[in-house]
N, C-alpha and C positions, 0 to 999 in steps of 0.2 A: 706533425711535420709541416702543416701549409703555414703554420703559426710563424714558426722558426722562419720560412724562407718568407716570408711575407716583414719579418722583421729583417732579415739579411737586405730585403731590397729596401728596404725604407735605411737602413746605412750605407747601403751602395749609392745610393741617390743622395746621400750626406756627403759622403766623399768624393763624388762627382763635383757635388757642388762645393766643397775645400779646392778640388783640385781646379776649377773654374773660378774661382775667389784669387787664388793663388796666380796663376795665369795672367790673369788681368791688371790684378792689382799690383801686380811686381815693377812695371814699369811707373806705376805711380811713386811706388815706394825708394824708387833706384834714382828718381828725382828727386826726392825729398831730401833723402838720405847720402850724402855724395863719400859716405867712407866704407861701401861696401866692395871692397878687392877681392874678395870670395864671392860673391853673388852669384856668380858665372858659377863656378862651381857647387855652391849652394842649391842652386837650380836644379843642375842636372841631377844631382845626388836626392835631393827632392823627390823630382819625376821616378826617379827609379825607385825610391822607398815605395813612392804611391803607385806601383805597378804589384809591390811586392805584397801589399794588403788588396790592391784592389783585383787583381786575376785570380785566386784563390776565394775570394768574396762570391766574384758574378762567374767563374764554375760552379760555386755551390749553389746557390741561388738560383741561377738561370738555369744549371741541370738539373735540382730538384722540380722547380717548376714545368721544366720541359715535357719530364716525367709524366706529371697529372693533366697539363693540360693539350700538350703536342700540339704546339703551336709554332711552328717552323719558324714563323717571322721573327717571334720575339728572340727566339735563338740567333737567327744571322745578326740582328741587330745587336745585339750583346756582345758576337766576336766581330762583329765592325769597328761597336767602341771600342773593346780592348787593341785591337790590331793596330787599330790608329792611336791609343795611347801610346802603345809599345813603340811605333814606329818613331812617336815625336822621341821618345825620351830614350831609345836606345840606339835609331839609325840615323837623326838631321844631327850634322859636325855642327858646330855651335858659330865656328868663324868663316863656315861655307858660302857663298854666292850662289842662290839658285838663279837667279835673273840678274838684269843691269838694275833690278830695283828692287827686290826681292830677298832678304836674308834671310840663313839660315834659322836666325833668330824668329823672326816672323812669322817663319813656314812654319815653326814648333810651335808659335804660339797659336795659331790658326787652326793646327793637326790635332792638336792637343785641346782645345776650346771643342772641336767638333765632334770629339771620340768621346771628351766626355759628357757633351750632352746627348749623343746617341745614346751612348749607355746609360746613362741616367732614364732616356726615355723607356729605353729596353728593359728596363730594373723596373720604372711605373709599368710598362704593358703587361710585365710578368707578375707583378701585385694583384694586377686588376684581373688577369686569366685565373690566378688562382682564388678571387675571391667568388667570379661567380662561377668559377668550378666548385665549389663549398655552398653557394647558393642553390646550386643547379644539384649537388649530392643530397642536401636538405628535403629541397623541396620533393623529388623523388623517393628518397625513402622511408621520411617521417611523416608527408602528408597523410593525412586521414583520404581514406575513398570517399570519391563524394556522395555516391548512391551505388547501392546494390539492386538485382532485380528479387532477390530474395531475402526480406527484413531482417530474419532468424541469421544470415550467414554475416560474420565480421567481416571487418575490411583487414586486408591482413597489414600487418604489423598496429592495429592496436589492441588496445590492453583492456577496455570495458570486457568485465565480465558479462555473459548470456544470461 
């Protein structure tokens, strides 16, 4: 089980980084490229595919990890980045004015830059919880004792014969 969500988060944090590639790079590309009349729409349908892999991802992920390690933070931070994915890509209108300088365009891209590198963060914190949760399982159950006060008595859980 740590295996799986330990790879779930190493693609959580793949797709973080698509969706921050994407983000950024679109304004380069909507320069470069001046015949894209779908873009706007392109976009939004975008955001929304990548909500629709990635919130079923970092549930499982971040509540499997939750699970072994109960580590609250990396939880809140994992529904911070989703919320605020969600929020760019289902609640900011595309042709809104939040300020006299301000677009709505902006505020998604900003909302949506920040949610998914919390969550990316959130997906490394929950990597790294459950790996020295697996170190810290190790080291407790398969270490050898290091001294006994009686020679004759094993250390329990090893396997030398008496």
């Amino acid at each position: 089980m740590h295996h799986r969500t330990v790879k779930l988060d190493r693609i959580a944090v793949q797709l973080s980084g698509l969706c921050l590639l994407h983000c950024l790079a679109l304004p380069l590309v909507i320069a470069v490229v001046p015949v894209l009349g779908l873009a706007e729409h392109g976009h939004a349908f975008f955001h929304q595919l990548m909500l629709l892999v990635v919130v079923p991802v970092a549930m499982i992920s971040l509540g499997r990890g939750y699970i072994v390690h109960r580590r609250a933070r990396v939880a809140f931070f994992g529904v911070l980045g989703v919320a605020l994915l969600a929020t760019a890509a289902l609640l900011v209108h595309p042709h809104a004015h939040i300020g006299p300088t301000v677009t709505a365009e902006t505020a998604e891209r900003w909302i949506t830059v920040a949610g998914a590198l919390i969550l990316a963060a959130a997906h490394t914190f929950n990597a790294r919880a459950m790996r020295d949760k697996r170190r810290a399982h190790r080291r407790c159950l398969h270490a050898p004792a290091t001294s006994s006060a009686d020679p004759g008595v094993r250390a329990a859980g090893s396997i030398r014969p008496q």
